[in-house]
C-alpha positions in Angstrom: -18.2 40.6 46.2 -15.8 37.5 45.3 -18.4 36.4 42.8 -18.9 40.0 41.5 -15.3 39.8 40.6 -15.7 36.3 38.8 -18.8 37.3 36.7 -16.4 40.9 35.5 -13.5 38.7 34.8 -16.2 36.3 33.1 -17.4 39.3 31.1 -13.6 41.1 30.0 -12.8 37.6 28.6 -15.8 37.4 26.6 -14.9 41.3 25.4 -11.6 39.9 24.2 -13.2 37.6 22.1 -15.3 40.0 20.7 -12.3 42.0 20.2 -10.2 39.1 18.5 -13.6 38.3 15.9 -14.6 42.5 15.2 -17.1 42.9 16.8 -17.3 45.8 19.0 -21.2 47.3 19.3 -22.2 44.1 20.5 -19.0 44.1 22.8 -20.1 47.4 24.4 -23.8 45.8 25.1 -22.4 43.0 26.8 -19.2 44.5 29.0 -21.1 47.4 30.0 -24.0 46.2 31.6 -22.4 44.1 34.0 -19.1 46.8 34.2 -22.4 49.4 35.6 -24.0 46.7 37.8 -20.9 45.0 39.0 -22.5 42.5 41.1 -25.2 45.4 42.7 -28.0 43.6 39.9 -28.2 40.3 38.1 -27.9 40.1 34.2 -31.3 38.6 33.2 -31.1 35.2 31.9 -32.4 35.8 28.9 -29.0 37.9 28.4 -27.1 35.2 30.1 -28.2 32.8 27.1 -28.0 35.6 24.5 -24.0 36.2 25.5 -23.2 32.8 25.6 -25.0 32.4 22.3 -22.7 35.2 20.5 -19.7 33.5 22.2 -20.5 30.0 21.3 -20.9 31.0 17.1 -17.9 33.3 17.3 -16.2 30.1 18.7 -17.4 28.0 16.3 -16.8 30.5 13.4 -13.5 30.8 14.7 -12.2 27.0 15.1 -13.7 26.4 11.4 -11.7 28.8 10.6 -8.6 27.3 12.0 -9.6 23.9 10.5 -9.7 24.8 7.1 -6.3 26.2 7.1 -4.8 23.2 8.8 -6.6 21.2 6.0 -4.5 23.3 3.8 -1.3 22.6 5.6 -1.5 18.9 5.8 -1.9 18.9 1.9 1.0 21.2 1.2 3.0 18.8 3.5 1.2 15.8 1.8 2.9 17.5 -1.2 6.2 18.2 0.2 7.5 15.3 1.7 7.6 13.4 -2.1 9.2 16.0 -3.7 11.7 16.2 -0.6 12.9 12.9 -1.5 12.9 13.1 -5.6 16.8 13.2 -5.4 17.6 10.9 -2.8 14.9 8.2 -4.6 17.5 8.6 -7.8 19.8 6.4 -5.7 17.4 3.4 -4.9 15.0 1.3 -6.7 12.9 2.6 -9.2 9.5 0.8 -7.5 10.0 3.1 -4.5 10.5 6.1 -7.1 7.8 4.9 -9.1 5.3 4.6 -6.6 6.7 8.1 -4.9 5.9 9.1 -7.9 2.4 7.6 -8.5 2.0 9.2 -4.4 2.7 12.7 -5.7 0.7 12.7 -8.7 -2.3 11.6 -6.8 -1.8 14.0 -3.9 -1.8 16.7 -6.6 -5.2 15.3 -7.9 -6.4 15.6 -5.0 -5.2 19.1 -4.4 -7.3 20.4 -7.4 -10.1 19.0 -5.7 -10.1 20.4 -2.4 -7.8 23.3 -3.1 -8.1 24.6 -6.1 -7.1 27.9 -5.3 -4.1 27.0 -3.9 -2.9 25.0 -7.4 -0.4 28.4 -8.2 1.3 28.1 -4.8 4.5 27.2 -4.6 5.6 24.5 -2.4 8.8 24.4 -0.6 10.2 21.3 0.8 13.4 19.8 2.8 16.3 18.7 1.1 18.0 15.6 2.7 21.1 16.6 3.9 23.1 13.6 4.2 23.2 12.9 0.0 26.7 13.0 -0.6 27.1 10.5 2.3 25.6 8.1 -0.3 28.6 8.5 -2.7 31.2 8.3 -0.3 33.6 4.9 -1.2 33.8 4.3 3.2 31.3 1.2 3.0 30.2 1.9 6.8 29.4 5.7 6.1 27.8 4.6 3.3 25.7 1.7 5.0 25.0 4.4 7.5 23.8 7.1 5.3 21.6 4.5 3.7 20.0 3.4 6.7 19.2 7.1 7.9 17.7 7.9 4.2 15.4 4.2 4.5 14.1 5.5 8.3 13.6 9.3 7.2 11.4 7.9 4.3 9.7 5.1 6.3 8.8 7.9 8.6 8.0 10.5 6.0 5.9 7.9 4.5 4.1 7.5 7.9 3.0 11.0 8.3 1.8 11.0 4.4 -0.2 8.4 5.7 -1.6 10.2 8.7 -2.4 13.2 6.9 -4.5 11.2 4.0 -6.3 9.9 6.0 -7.4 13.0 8.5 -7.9 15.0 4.5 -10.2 11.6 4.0 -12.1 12.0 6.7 -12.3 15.6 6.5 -13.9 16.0 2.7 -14.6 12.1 2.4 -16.6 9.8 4.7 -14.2 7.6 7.1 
């Protein structure tokens, strides 16, 4: 009777998946045959394969699914991060702007490539908080506020990085 219980639970999970994806004639053919037999008969394999089966593409379909919109998130964030640091870049050298710049651009090229229905979005980014620490005449708040800024961008610049690369690998071969 134990394993009669395991094989039900077995079968209500894979009715919530059917649930979650919209499917619910197929959901009725699979929960109510063993809900009937409930451990008295033996689903066939041939039905055993067939459920797993209609799991197995509704989890694929599913995790694609969730894929392509985190694609989509890492290349609003690819996006954001530059433009978070447009201000605070007017207060160091112009390289680092330039090539922040040069970063943004190509991030928007890249974008319209892979994206291109997401080119009217608006993108919303952080604002570094600690900017008017920069013009402050204290020397120590102001070395302090300029080391905080240079780590924030070195790891911002990281994760711009780390996204690139899992976009490059995604649309790209690695």
């Amino acid at each position: 009777m134990a394993f009669a219980n395991l094989g039900l639970m077995h079968h209500l999970r894979v009715a919530l998946v059917f649930i979650y994806s919209g499917f619910c004639l197929p959901l009725l053919l699979v929960v109510s045959n063993p809900l009937l037999c409930q451990g008295v008969c033996q689903m066939p394999l041939q039905n055993l394969f067939d459920t797993a089966t209609m799991v197995a593409n509704c989890n694929y379909r599913l995790t694609r699914e969730m894929f392509s919109e985190f694609d989509e998130i890492l290349i609003r964030l690819v996006l954001s991060l530059p433009l978070s640091w447009d201000e605070p870049l007017h207060h160091l050298a112009a390289e680092i702007e330039g090539k922040t710049k040069e970063l943004l651009e190509g991030a928007e090229q890249i974008q319209k490539k892979i994206h291109s229905e997401d080119q009217d979005k608006e993108t919303f980014y952080p604002v570094w908080s600690e900017i008017s620490s920069l013009m402050l005449e204290d020397d120590d708040v102001n070395k302090t506020a300029f080391y905080k800024m240079f780590h924030c961008l070195h790891r911002d610049a990281s994760k711009i990085d780390t996204y690139l690369q899992m976009l490059k690998c995604q649309f790209v071969s690695c």
